[in-house]
Structures are given as structure tokens and as C-alpha cells.
FIVOTI-192516 format. One line per field, with one value per residue: x, y, z of N, C-alpha, C in turn. Coordinates in Angstrom, 2 decimals, m for minus. Each point is the difference from the previous one (the first is absolute). Last residue first. Layout:
REM residues N
n_px: X|...
n_py: Y|...
n_pz: Z|...
ca_px: X|...
ca_py: Y|...
ca_pz: Z|...
c_px: X|...
c_py: Y|...
c_pz: Z|...
REM end
This chain:
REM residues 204
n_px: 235.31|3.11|3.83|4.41|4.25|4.54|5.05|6.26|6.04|5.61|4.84|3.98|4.75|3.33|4.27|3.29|m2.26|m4.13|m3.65|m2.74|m2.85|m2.55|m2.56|m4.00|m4.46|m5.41|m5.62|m5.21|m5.30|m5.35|m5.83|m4.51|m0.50|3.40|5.81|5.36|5.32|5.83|6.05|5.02|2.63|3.62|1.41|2.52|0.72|2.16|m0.23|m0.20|1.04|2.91|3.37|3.22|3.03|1.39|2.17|1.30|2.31|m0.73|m4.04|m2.67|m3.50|m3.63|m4.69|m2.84|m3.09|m0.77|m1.67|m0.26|m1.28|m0.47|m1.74|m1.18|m2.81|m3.10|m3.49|m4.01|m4.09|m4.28|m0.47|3.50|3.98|4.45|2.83|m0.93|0.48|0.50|2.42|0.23|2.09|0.65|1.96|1.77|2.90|3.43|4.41|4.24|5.10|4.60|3.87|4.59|3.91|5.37|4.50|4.12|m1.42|m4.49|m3.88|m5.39|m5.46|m5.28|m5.79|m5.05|m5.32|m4.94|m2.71|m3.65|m1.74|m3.02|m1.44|m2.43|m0.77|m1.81|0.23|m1.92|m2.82|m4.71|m1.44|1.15|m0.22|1.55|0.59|1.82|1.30|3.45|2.86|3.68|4.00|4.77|4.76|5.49|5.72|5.92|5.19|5.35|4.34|4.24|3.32|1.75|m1.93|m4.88|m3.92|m3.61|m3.34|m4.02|m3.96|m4.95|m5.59|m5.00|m6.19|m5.73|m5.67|m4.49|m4.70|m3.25|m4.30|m1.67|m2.67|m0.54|0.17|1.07|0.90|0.08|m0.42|m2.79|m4.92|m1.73|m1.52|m3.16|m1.19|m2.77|m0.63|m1.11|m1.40|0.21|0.34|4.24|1.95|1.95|4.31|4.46|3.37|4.94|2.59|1.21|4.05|3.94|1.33|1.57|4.84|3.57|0.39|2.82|5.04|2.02
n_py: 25.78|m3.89|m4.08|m3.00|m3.93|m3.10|m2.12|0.00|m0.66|1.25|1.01|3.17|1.38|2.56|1.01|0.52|m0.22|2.21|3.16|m1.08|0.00|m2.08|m0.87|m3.14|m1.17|m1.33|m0.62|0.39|0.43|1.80|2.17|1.28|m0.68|m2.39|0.98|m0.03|1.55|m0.20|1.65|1.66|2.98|1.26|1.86|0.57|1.12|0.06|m1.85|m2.41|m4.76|m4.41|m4.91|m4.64|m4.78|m5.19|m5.20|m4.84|m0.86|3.85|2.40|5.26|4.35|4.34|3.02|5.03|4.33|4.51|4.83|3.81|1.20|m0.69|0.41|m1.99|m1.12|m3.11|m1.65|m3.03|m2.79|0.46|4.45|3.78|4.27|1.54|m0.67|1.02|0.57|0.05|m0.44|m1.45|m1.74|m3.98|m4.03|m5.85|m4.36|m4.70|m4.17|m4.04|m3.49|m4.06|m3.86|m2.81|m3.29|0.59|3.15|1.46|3.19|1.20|m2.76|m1.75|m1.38|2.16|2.29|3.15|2.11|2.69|4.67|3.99|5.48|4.76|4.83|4.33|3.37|2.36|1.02|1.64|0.57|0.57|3.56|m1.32|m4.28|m2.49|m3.79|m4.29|m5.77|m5.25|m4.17|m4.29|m3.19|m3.84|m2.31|m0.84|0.95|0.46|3.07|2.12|1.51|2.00|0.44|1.73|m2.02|m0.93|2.67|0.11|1.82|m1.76|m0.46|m2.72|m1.65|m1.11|m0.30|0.84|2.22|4.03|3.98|5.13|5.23|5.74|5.10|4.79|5.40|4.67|5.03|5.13|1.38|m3.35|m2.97|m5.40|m4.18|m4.27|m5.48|m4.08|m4.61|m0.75|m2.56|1.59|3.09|1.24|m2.54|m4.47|0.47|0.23|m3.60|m0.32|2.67|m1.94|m3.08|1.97|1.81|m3.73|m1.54|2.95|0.48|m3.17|0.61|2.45
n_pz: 135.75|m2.58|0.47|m1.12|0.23|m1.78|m0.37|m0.53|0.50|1.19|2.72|3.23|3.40|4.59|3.20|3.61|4.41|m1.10|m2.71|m4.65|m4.87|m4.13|m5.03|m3.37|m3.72|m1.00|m2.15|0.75|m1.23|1.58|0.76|m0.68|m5.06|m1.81|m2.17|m0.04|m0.10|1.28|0.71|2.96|3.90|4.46|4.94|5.70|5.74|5.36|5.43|5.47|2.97|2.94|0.31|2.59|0.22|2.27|0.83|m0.77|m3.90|m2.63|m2.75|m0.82|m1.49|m1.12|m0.12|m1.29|m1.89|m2.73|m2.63|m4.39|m5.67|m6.27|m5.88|m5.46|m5.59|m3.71|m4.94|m1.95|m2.92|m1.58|m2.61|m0.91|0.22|1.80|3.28|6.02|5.21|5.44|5.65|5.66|5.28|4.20|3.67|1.63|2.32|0.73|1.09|0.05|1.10|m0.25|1.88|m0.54|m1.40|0.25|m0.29|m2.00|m3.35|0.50|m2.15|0.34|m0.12|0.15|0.64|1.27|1.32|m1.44|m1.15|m1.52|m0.52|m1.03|m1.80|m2.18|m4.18|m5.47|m5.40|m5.80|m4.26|0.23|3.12|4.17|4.19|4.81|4.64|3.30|1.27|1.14|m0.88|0.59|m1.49|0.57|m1.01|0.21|m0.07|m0.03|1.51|m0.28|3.10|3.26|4.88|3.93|3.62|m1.64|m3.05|m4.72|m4.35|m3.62|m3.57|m2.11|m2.16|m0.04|m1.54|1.12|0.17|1.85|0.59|0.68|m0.43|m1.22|m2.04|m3.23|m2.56|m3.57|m0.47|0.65|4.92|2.00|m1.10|m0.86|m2.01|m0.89|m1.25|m0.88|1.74|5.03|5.03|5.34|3.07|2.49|3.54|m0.61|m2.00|2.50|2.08|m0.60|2.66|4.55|0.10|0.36|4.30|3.25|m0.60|1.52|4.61|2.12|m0.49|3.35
ca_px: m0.96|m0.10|m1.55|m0.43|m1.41|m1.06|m1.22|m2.14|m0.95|m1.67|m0.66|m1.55|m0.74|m0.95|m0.65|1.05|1.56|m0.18|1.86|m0.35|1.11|0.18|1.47|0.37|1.23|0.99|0.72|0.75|0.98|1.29|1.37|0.32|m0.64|m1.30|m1.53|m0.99|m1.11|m0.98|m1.47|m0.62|m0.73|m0.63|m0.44|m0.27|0.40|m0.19|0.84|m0.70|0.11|m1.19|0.08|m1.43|0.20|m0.69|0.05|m1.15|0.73|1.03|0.24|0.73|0.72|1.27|0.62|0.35|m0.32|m0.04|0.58|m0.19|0.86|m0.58|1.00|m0.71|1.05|0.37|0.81|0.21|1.09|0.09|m1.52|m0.72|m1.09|m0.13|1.34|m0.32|0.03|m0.09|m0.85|0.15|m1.25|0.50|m1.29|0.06|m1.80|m0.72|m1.40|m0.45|m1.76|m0.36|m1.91|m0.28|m1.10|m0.98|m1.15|0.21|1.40|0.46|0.90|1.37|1.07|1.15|1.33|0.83|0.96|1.03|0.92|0.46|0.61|1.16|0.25|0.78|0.03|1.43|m0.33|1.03|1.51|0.08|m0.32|0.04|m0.15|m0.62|0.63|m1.07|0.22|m1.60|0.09|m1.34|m0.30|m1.83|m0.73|m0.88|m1.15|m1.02|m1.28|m1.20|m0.55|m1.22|0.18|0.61|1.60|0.87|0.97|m0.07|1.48|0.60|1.67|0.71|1.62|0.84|1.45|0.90|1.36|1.13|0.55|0.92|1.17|m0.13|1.27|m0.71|0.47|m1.10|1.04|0.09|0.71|0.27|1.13|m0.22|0.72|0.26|0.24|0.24|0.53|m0.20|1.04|m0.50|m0.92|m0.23|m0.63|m0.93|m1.25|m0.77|m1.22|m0.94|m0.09|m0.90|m1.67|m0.19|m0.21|m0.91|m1.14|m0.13|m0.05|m1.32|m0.64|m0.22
ca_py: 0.34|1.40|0.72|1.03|0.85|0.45|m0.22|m0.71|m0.06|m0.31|m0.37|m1.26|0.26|m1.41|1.03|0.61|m0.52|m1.11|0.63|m0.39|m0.29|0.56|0.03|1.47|m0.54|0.72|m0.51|0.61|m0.55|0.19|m0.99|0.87|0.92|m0.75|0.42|m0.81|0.20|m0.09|m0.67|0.14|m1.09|1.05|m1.36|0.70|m1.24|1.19|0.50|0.69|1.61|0.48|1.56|0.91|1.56|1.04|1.49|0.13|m1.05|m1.14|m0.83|m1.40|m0.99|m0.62|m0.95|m1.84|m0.70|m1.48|m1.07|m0.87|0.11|m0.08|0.09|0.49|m0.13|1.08|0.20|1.59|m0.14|m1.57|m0.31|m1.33|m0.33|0.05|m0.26|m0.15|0.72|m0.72|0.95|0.09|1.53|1.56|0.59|1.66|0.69|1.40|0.65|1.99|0.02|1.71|0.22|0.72|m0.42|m0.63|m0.38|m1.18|m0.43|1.04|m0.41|0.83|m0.69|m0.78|m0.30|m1.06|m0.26|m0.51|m1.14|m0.49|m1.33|m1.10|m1.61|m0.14|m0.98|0.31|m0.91|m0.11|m0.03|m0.78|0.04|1.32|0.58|1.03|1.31|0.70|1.79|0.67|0.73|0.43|1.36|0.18|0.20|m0.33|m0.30|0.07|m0.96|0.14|m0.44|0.05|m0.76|0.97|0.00|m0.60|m0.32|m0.22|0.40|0.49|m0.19|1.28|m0.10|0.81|m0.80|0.12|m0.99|m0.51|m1.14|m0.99|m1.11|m1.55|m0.89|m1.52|m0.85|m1.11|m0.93|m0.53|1.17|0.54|0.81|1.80|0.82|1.45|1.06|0.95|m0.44|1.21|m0.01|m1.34|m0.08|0.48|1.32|m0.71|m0.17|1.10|m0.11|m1.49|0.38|1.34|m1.07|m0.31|1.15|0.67|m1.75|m0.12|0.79|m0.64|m1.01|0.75
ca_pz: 0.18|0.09|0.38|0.02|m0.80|0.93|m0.60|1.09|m1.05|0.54|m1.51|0.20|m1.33|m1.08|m1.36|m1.17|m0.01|1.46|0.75|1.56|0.96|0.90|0.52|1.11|0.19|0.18|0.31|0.43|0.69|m1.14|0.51|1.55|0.82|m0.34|0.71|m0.37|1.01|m1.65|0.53|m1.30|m0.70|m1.28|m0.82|m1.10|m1.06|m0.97|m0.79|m0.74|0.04|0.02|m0.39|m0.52|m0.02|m0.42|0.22|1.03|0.82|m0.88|0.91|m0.81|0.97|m0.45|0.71|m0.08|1.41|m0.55|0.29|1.38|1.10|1.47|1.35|0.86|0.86|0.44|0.69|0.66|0.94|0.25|0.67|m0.29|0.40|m0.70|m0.91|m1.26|m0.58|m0.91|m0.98|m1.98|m1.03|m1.17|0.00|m0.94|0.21|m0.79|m0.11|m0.47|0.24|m0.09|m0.71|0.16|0.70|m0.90|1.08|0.80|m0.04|m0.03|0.59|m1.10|0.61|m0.86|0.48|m1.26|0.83|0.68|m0.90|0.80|m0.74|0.89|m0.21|1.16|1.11|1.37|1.09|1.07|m0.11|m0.28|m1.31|m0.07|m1.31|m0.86|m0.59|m0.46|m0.41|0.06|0.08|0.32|0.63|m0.49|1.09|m0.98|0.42|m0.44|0.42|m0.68|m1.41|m1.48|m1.50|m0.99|0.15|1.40|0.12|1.50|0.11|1.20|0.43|0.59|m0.33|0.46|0.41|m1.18|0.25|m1.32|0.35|m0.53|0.83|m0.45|1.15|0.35|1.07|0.34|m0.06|m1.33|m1.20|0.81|m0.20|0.57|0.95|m0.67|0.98|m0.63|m1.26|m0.50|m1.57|m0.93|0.05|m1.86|0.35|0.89|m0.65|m0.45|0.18|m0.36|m1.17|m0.30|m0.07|m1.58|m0.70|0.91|m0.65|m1.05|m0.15|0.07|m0.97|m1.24
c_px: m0.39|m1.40|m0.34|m1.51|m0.12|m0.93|m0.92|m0.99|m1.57|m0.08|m1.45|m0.54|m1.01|m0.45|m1.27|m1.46|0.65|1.31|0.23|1.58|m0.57|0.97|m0.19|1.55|0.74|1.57|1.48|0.98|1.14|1.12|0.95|1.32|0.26|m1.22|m0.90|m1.10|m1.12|m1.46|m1.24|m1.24|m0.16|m0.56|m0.32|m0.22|m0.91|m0.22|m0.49|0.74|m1.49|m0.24|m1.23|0.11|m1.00|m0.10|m0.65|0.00|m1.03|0.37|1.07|0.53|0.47|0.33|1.21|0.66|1.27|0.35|m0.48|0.59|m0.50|1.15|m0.94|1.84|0.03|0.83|0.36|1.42|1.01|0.89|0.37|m1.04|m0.29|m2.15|m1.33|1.44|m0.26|m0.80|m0.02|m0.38|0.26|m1.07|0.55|m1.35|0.55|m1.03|m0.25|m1.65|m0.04|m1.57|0.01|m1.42|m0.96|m0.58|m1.41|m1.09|0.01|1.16|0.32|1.27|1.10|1.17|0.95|1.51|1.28|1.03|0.16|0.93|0.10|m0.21|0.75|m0.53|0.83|m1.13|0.93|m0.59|1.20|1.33|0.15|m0.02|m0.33|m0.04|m1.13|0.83|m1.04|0.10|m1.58|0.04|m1.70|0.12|m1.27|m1.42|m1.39|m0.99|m1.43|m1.07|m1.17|m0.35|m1.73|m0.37|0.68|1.20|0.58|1.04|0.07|1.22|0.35|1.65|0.64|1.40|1.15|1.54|1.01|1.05|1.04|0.49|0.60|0.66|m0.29|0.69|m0.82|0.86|m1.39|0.50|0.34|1.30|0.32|0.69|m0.45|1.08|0.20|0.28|0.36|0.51|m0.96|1.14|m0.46|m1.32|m0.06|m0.49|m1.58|m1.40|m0.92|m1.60|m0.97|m0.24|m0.98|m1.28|m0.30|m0.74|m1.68|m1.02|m0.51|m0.84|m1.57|m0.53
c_py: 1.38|m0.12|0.80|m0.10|1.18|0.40|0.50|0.68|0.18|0.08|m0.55|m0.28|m0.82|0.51|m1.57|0.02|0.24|m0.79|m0.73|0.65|0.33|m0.10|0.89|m0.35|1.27|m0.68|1.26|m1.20|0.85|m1.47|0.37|m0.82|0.62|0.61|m1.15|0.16|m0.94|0.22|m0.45|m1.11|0.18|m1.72|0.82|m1.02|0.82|m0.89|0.43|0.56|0.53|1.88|0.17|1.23|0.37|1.35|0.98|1.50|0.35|m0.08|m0.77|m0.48|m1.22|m0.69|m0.46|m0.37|m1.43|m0.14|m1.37|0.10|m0.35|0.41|0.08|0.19|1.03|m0.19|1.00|0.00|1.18|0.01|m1.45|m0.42|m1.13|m0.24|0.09|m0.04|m0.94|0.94|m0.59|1.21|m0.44|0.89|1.42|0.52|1.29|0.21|0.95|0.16|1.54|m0.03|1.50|0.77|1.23|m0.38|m0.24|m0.67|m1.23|m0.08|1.37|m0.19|1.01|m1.16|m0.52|m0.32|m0.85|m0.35|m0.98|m1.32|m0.86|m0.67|m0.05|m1.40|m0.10|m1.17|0.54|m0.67|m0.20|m0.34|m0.59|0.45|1.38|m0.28|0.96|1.11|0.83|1.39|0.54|0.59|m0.04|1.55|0.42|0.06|m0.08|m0.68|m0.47|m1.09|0.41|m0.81|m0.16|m0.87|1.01|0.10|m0.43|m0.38|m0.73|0.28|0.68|m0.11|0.78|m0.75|0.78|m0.69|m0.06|m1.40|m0.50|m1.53|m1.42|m0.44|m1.71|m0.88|m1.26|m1.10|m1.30|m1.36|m0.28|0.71|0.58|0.37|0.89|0.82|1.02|1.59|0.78|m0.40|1.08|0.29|m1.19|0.05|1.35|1.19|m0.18|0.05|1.29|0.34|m0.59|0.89|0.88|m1.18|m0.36|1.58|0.87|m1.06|0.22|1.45|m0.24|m0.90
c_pz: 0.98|0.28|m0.59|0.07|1.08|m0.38|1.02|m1.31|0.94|m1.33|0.13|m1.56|m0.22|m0.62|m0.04|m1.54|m0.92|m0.50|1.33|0.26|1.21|0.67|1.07|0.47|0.86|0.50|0.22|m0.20|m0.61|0.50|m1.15|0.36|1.31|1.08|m0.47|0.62|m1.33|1.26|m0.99|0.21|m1.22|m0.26|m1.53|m0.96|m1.35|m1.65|m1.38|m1.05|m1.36|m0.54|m0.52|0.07|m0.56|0.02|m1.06|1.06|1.28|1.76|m0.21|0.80|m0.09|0.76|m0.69|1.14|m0.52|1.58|0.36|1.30|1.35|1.07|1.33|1.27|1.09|1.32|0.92|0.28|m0.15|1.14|1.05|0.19|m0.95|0.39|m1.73|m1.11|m1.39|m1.53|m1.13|m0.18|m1.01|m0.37|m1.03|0.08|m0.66|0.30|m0.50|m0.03|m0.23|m0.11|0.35|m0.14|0.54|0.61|m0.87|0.97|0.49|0.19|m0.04|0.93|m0.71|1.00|m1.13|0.73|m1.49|0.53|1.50|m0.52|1.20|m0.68|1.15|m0.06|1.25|0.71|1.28|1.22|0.75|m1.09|m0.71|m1.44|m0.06|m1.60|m0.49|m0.99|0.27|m0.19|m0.38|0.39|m0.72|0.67|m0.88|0.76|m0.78|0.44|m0.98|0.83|m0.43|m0.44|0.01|m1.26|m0.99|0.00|1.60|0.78|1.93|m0.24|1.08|0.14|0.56|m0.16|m0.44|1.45|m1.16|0.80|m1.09|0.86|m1.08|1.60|m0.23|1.15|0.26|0.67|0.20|m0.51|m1.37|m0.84|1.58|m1.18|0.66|0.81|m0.90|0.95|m0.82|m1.55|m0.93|m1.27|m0.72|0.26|m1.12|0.53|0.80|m1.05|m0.56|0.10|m1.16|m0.69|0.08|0.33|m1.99|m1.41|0.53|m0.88|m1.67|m0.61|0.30|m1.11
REM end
């Protein structure tokens, strides 16, 4: 599923490349009254997460730390609103954490997210654009933690949800995209994903 996913957002990626050339002065459709500009997106940015991760009956707070790269297509919609469909892709991050008595302990947390935005204007601007946006998903992760040269892996699929705030910055057929994002992950007793990334925007 993950190859599937990486496989399907690189062919997105590539959609421009069949726009018809650089077009500098795109003209929406209408569609039920709604002027539509389809944009593609790229975004990195750095992940703060709290694993809930529990051994032997005993909770801790796990904290991690990890890069994500995230690819989009979407819609503009009267140049007010945004739907999309985004993967994320996060690296591999590991902590050492002690669980009571039992220490030393390498907790590891992968991710491949594939969501729906929506993203919604905060007023109109010509310069800089605020705006805030809900996402739903899910989330492909790997978990797993190594104590005393034994290894426990948890491969699953799971239900994950993201609200963004955000500043946009048009420059004609390009826009950048700084955004500050909170994603949960319904994966072992709960993760929380804190993200800053930076991106641009195609429309074409």
C-alpha cells in the first residue's frame, strides 16, 4: 500500500507536464458557479510528535522528532477555498525512553499519510493570505521498540485527523504556503504530530 501510495503522488507531481505549457494568465473554469483552478503542491517541514506507548501496562509519553514531505493535488474555488488530496511522507525517528523498571528502551515511529484538506481563506488580502484548513485520513505506520535486543513491531493502518493554520503568499501562477499543523494518529494509546513546512503551489 505505502509503494502504491509514493507510486500514485509522483503521477500527480507530474500532472502539470500535460496543462499545456506555462500558462501565466490561467483562466478558471466555471463549474456550478464556482471558478475552479486546479493547483499541484510540494511542502517539507519538521515534526514534533508524542507517542502514547504502552509496555507491560506502563504509559509513557514518548517524544520524537522527524522530517515530513508532503505532495498535493487539489482545487481552488473562487479563490477562497481549497480541497485536495495530500500524502505525507515522514521519516523513520527513534527515542531511548525508560518504561519504570524496565530501561533503555528504543521506541521507533514511521508514517505515510494520505488525506483530504480543506482549507478555507481568513479574510481577503492581496499580499499575504491568511488561512485555516481540516484534514482526514488515514495513516499507514510502523511503531516498535527494542529492549535488550528484542524487538516489538506494529505494522498497521489507522484513522488520523490534522486542522492547519497558515499564511499563503501569491506570486502569480505560484503561491508559498507557510503552515503550522496539529495531527492525530489513532495508533497505540494516541499520537500527536506538531509540524511547521513551507511550500509552493503550481496553479495551473
Amino acid at each position: 500500500m505505502k509503494k502504491v501510495i509514493a507510486t500514485s503522488m509522483a503521477v500527480l507531481l507530474a500532472t502539470p507536464a500535460l496543462a499545456g505549457g506555462y500558462n501565466y494568465e490561467q483562466q478558471p473554469s466555471t463549474v456550478l458557479g464556482w471558478e475552479i483552478l486546479p493547483y499541484v503542491a510540494v511542502r517539507g517541514g519538521a515534526t514534533y510528535s508524542n507517542l502514547n506507548y504502552k509496555i507491560n501496562n506502563i504509559k509513557e509519553d514518548v517524544s520524537l522528532n522527524s522530517y515530513q514531505v508532503r505532495a498535493a493535488l487539489g482545487l481552488t474555488m473562487d479563490d477562497a477555498a481549497r480541497f485536495e488530496i495530500e500524502g505525507s511522507f515522514f521519516n523513520k525517528a527513534y527515542k531511548t525512553q525508560d518504561f519504570g523498571t524496565i530501561q533503555g528502551v528504543d521506541v521507533s515511529a514511521r508514517n505515510i499519510e494520505l488525506m483530504a484538506n480543506t482549507y478555507m481563506n481568513i479574510g481577503h488580502f492581496n499580499y499575504i493570505q491568511p488561512f485555516a484548513g481540516l484534514g482526514a485520513g488515514l495513516a499507514f505506520i510502523d511503531t516498535g521498540a527494542r529492549i535488550a535486543g528484542v524487538r516489538e513491531h506494529k505494522d498497521s493502518t489507522k484513522f488520523s485527523a490534522m486542522g492547519t493554520l497558515g499564511l499563503s503568499m501569491p506570486f502569480g501562477c505560484f503561491a508559498v504556503d507557510v503552515a503550522a499543523r496539529y495531527n492525530y494518529v489513532d495508533v497505540a494509546s494516541g499520537m500527536h504530530n506538531f509540524s511547521g513546512d513551507i511550500g509552493v503551489r503550481y496553479m495551473f
